[in-house]
C-alpha positions as a printed Julia matrix, in Angstrom:
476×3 Matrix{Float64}:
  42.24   42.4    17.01
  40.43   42.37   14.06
  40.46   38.96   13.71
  39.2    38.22   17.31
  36.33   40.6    17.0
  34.99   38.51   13.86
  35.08   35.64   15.67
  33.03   36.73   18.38
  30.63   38.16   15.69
  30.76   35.14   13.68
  30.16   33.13   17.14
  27.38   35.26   18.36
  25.81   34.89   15.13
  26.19   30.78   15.11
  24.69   30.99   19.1
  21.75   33.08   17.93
  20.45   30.94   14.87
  20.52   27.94   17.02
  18.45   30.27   20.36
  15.51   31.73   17.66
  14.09   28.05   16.91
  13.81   27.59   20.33
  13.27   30.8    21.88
  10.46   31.41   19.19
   8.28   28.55   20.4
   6.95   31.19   22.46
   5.61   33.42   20.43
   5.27   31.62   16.85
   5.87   27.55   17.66
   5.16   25.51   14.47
   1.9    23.49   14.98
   1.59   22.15   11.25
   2.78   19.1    10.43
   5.06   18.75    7.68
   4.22   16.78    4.42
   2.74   12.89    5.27
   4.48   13.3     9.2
   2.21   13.04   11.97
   2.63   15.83   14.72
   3.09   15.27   18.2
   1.59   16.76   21.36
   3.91   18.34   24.31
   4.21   15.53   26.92
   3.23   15.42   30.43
   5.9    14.71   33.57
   2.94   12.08   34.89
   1.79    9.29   33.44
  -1.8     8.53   33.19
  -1.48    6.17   36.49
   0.2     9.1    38.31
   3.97    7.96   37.81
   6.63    9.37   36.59
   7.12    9.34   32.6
  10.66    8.24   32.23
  10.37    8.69   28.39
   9.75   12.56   29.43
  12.91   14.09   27.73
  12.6    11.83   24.8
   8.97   12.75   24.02
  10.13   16.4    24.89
  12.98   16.1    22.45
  10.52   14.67   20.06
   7.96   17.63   20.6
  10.66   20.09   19.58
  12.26   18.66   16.11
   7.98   19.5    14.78
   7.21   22.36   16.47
  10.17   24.88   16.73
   9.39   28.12   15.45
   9.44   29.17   11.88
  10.02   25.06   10.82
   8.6    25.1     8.03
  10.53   28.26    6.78
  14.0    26.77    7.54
  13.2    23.19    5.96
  11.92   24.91    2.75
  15.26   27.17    2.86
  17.61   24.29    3.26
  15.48   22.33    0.48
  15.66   25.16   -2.11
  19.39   25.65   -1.41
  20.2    21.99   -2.0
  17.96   21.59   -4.21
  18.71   24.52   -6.44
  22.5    24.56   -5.54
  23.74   21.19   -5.63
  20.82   18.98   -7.09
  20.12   16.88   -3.84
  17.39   16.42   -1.79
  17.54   16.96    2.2
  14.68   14.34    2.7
  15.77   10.57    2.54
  12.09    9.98    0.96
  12.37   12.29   -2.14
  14.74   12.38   -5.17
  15.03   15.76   -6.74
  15.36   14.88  -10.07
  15.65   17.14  -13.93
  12.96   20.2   -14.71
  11.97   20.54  -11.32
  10.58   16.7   -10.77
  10.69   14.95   -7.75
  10.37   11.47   -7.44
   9.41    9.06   -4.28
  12.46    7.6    -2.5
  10.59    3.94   -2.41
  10.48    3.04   -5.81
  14.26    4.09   -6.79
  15.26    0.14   -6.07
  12.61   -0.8    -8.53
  13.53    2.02  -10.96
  17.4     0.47  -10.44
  16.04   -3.24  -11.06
  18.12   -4.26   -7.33
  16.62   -6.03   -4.47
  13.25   -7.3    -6.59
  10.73   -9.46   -5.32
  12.16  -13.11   -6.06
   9.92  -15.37   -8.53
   8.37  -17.18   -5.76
   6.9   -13.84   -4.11
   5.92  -13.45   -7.67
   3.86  -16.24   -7.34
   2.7   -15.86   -4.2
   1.32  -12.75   -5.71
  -0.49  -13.92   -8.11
  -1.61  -16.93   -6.91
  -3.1   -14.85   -3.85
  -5.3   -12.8    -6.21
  -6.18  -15.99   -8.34
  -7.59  -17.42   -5.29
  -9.01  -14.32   -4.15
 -10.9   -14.02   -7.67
 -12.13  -17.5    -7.54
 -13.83  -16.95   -4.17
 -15.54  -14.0    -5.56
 -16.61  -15.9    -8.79
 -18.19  -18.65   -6.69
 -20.23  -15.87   -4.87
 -20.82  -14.07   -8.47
 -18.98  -11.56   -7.66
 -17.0    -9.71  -10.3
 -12.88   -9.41   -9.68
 -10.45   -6.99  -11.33
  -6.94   -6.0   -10.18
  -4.57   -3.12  -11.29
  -1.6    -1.55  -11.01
  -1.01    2.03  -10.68
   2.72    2.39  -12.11
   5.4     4.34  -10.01
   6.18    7.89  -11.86
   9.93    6.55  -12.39
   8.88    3.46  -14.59
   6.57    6.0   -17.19
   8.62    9.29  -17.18
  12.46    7.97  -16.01
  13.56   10.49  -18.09
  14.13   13.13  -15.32
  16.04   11.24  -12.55
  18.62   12.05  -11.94
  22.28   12.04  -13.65
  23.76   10.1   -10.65
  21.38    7.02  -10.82
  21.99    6.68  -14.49
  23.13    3.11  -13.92
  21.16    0.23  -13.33
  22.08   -2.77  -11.85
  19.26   -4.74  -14.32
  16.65   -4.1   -16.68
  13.73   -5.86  -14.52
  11.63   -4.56  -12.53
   8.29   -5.77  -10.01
   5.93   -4.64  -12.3
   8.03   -6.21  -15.8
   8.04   -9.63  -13.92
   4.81   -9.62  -12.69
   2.84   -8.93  -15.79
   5.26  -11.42  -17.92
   4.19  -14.11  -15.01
   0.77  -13.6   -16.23
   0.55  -15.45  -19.39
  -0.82  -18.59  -17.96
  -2.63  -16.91  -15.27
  -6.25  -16.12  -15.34
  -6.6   -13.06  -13.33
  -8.1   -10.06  -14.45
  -5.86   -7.82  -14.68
  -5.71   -4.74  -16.15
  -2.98   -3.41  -17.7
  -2.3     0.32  -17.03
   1.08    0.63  -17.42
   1.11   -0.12  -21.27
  -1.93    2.45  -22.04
  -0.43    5.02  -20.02
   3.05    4.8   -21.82
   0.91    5.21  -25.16
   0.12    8.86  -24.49
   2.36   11.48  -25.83
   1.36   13.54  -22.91
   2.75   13.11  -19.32
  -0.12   12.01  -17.16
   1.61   12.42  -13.6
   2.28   15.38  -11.63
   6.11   17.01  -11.67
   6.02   16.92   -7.94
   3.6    14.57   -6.92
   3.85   10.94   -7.05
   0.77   10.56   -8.56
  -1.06   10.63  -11.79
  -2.82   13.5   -12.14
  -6.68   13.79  -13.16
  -6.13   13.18  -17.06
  -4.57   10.34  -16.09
  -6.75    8.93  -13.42
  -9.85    9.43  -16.19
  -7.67    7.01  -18.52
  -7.16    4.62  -15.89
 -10.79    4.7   -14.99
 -12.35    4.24  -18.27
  -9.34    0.98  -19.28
 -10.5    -0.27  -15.8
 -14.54   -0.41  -16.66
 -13.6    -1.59  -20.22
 -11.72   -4.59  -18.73
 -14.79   -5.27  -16.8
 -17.32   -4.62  -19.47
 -19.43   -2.13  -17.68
 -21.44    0.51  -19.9
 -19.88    3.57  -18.42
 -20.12    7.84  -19.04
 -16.25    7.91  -20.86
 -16.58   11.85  -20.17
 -14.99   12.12  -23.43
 -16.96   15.07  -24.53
 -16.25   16.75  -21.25
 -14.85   20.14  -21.1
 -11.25   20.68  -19.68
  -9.63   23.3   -18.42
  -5.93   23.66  -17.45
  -5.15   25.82  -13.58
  -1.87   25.87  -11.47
  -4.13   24.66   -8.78
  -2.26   21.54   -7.53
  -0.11   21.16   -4.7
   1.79   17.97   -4.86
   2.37   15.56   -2.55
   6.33   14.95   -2.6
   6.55   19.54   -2.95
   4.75   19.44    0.54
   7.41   17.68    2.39
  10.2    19.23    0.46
   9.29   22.75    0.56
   6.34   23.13    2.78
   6.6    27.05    2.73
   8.01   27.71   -0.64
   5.89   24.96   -2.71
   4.38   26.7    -5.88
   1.35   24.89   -7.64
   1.46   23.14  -10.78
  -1.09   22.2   -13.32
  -4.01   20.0   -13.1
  -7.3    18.98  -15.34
 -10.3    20.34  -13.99
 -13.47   18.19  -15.87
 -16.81   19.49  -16.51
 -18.5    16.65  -14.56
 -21.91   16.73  -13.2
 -21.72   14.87   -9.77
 -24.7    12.8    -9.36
 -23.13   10.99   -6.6
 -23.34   11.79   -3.04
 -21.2    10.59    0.33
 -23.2     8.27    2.71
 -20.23    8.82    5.25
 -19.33   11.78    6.35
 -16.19   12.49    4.1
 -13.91   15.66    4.35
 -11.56   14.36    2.03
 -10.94   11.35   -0.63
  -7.97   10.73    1.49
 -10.21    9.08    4.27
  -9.87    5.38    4.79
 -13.39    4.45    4.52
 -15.96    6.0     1.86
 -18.82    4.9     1.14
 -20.9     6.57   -2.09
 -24.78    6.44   -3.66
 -25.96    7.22   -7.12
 -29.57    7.04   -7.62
 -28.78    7.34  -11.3
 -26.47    4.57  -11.37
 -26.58    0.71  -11.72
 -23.98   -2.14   -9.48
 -22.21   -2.3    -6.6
 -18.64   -1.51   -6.12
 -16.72   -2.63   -3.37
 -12.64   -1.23   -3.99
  -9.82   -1.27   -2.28
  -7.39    1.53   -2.97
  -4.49    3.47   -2.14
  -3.33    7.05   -2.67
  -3.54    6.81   -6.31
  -7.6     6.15   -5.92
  -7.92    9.59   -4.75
  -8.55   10.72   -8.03
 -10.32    7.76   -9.58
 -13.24    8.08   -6.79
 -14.8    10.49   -8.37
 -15.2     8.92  -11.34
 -16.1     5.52  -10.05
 -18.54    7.07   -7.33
 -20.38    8.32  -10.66
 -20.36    5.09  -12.04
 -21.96    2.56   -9.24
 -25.32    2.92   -7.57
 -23.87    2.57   -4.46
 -19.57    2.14   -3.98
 -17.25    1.56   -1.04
 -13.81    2.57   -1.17
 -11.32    1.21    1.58
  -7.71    1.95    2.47
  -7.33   -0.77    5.04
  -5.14   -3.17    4.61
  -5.26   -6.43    4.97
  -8.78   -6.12    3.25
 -11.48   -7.48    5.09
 -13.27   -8.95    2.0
 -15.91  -11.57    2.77
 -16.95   -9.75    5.66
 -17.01   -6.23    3.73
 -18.07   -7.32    0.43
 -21.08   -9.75    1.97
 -22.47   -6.49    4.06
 -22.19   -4.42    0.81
 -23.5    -6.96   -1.25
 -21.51   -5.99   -3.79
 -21.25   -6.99   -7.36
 -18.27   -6.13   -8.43
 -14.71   -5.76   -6.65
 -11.73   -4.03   -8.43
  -7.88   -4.08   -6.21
  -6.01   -0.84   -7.13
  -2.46   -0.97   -5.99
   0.86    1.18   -6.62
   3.68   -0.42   -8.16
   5.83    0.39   -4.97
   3.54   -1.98   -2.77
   3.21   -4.84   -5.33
   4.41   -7.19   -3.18
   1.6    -6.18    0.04
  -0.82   -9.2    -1.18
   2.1   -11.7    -1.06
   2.42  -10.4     2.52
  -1.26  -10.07    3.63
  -3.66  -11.53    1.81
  -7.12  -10.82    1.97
  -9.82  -12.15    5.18
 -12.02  -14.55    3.2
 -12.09  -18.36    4.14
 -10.02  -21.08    3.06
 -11.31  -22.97    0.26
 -11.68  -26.59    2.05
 -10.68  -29.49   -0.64
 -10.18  -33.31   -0.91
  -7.35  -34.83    1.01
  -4.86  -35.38   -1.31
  -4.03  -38.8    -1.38
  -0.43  -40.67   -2.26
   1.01  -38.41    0.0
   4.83  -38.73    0.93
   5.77  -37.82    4.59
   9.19  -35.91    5.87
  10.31  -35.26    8.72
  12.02  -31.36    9.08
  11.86  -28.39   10.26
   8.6   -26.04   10.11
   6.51  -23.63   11.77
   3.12  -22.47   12.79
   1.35  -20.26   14.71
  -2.28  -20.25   15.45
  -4.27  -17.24   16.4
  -7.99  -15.46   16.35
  -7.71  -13.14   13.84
  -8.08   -9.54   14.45
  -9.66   -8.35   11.41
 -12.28  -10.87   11.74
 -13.11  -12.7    14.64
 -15.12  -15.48   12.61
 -11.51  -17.21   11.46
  -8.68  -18.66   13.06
  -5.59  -17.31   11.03
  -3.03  -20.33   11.13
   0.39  -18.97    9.5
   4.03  -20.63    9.35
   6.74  -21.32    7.25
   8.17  -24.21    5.57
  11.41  -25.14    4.16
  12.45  -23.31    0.62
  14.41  -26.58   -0.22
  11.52  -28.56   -0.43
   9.73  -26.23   -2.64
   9.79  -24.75   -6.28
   9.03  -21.23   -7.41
   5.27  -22.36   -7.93
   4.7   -24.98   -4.99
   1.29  -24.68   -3.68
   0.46  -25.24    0.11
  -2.18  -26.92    1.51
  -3.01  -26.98    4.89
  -4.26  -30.5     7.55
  -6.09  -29.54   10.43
  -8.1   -31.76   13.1
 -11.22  -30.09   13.67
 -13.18  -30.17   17.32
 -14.62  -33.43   16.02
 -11.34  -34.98   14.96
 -11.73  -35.13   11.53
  -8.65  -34.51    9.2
  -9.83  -31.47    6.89
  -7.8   -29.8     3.94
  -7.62  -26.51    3.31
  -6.22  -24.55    0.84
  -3.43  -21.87    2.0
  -1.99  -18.17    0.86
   1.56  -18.77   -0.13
   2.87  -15.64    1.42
   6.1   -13.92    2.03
   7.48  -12.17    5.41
  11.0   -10.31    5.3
  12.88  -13.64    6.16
  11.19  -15.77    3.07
   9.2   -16.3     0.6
   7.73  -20.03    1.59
   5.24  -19.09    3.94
   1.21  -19.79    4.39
  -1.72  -18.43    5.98
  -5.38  -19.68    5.5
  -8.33  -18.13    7.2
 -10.32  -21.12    9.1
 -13.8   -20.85   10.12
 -13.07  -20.67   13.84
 -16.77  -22.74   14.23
 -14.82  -25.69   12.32
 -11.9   -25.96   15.47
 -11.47  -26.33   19.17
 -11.14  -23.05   21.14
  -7.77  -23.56   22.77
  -5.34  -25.63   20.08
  -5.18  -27.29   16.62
  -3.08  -30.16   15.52
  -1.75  -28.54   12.18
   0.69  -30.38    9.01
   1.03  -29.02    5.8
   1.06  -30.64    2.19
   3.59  -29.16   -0.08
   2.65  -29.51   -3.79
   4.61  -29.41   -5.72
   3.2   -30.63   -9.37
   1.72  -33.9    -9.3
   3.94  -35.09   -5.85
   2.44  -34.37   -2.36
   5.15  -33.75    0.22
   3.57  -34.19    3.98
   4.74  -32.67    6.8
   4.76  -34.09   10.23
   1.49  -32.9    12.7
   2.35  -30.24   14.88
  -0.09  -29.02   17.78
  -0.33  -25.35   18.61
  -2.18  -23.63   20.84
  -4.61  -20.96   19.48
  -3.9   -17.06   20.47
  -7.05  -15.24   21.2
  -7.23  -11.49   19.53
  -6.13   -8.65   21.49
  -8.53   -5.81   21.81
């Protein structure tokens, strides 16, 4: 008897922890979104032609997992008990690690040296940048480009126990900088200043550095380029648990506590020319009637806390998020003098993807050229960033390339006239031998382009066999 009652209890109790959640929603539903998620709105029956929505109970389903009552109360429970308890996380994009530090999910195969980018997307990396910094040069146009290391590669020490064994001693970042000795990009190296701080310079819970560290990054940054610059060296500082970090948000989004952060003694001369809330906008635009230059720099998370600094620095600055980056279009309407690339180490590999919108350098047609017939692609399309170029992408075979082959590009323009262009080397998720060039859509036909592509690889010239494509216009 005894037995039977406790299983009725034990039963009721199960039923009425899964009822509240739901039963709640109509008195306390959860309308804050959770960490980096974005939060949905309750769906209609109709669609906006008058039909039925047959993705109703999907969206409704979806509606429900953000917004049952007292969400953010039971994720943080569940966190802390895992957490705590057994030393896990219950998010698939944070690692609990040692002391209380968490760690973001996308850089543990980089941390682990496993599934790197190859040595041609290596290349294509850098050679993307080189020939991004040579089309600023010829417009006098200043180039830098960084990388903001993941938390993992500085402080590894607090990972955790379980991923104590690597599969290699590489990483993105290791490769990338030791592919740099006969490059001439300007890069800047953060990751070796950083590391020669006693100090840690990133947040326990946060994937970011925090503001000591963004002020070191900002002043090796200005160094590099040789601008005189306020170091803020005599500034005062002051330590608060005033920081809420990024990664302790999705984790624990009732029970985060706030860690330390540098506050700086910084007069502001700077003021926003768009109307910003926050330095997490996508497009901020800066003046300084006390400063001298131009900045035009493309960022990611980790620029929130350099803008200050830089916005302080510039007469006028513009700080995008977007990606692929707009350049000749953006930097042209700035007028800018000077353009600095900021990057995580996690997303190293974006400008072998998708380089940046300026137009392809046109050179001589290479001569000696020795044809083959095989297999290739290409596509042919109005770009959608900027409407000015015709983005012609494809593939080619890896056989016929080395690590370092450059691609150059044969179009017939409306006039008929063989032209040569140089090409991105790019990657996409099935390989690394890929192009795209940007080509002054004034320079083609409006419907199709006969296409080849030179493969060059040192001193040889291997030409592909014309193929005609028609061109896609942009969708709106």
């Amino acid at each position: 008897m005894k037995k039977k009652v406790f299983s009725v209890i034990f039963t009721a109790a199960c039923l009425l922890c899964c009822v509240i959640p739901f039963a709640g929603m109509a008195v306390a539903p959860s309308n804050e979104a959770v960490g980096n998620e974005q939060q949905t709105t309750l769906p209609s029956l109709n669609t906006e032609d008058g039909g039925f929505n047959e993705k109703y109970l999907q969206q409704l389903g979806d509606y429900f997992s953000t917004h049952y009552a007292f969400r953010p109360q039971i994720i943080s429970a569940d966190a802390e008990i895992q957490s705590k308890a057994f030393g896990t996380s219950n998010l698939d994009s944070v690692i609990v690690g040692k002391n209380n530090w968490l760690y973001y999910s996308s850089t543990l195969d980089n941390y682990l040296g496993r599934n790197l980018m190859s040595q041609r997307a290596i290349f294509n990396t850098i050679n993307n940048l080189e020939i991004t910094q040579e089309y600023l040069n010829e417009n006098n146009v200043k180039f830098l480009f960084t990388v903001a290391p993941n938390k993992n590669t500085l402080y590894p020490e607090n990972m955790p126990y379980y991923y104590g064994k690597k599969e290699s001693t590489e990483s993105n970042l290791k490769n990338f900088t030791s592919s740099l000795k006969d490059s001439k990009l300007n890069y800047c190296d953060l990751l070796t200043v950083l590391e020669s701080y006693d100090e840690v310079l990133y947040h326990e819970q946060d994937s970011h550095w925090n503001n000591k560290g963004a002020l070191i990054a900002y002043n090796e940054i200005l160094d590099k380029l040789g601008k005189t610059h306020e170091n803020y060296e005599n500034a005062n500082a002051s330590r608060a648990k005033s920081f809420y970090g990024d990664l302790g948000k999705m984790l624990y989004p009732s029970t985060q506590q706030p860690e330390y952060n540098y506050e700086y003694d910084i007069n502001q001369t700077y003021s926003y020319v768009t109307p910003t809330k926050s330095v997490e906008e996508a497009l901020i635009t800066t003046q300084n009637d006390q400063a001298s230059g131009s900045l035009y720099m493309y960022r990611d998370s980790f620029g929130n806390a350099l803008l200050p600094y830089f916005a302080n620095a510039y007469n006028s600055a513009y700080f995008r998020k977007a990606f692929p980056v707009n350049l000749a279009l953006e930097v042209g309407f700035q007028q800018s003098d000077t353009v600095i690339f900021e990057i995580a180490e996690r997303n190293l590999i974006w400008f072998a993807q998708s380089p940046p919108v300026i137009p392809a350098k046109e050179l001589s047609v290479p001569a000696n050229q020795k044809t083959f017939d095989n297999e290739w692609d290409v596509k042919a399309e109005i770009s959608q960033v900027n409407m000015q170029y015709v983005s012609v992408t494809g593939s080619v075979y890896s056989s016929l390339c080395s690590d370092n082959s450059e691609l150059i590009l044969l179009v017939n323009d409306k006039d008929g006239k063989s032209r040569a262009f140089e090409a991105f080397t790019t990657s996409s998720d099935s390989s690394d031998y890929c192009y795209q060039a940007y080509i002054p859509a004034e320079y083609l036909s409006t419907d199709s382009v006969d296409v080849s592509v030179i493969i060059k690889n040192g001193d040889e010239y291997l030409l592909t066999e014309s193929q005609k494509t028609d061109i896609q216009q942009a969708e709106i």
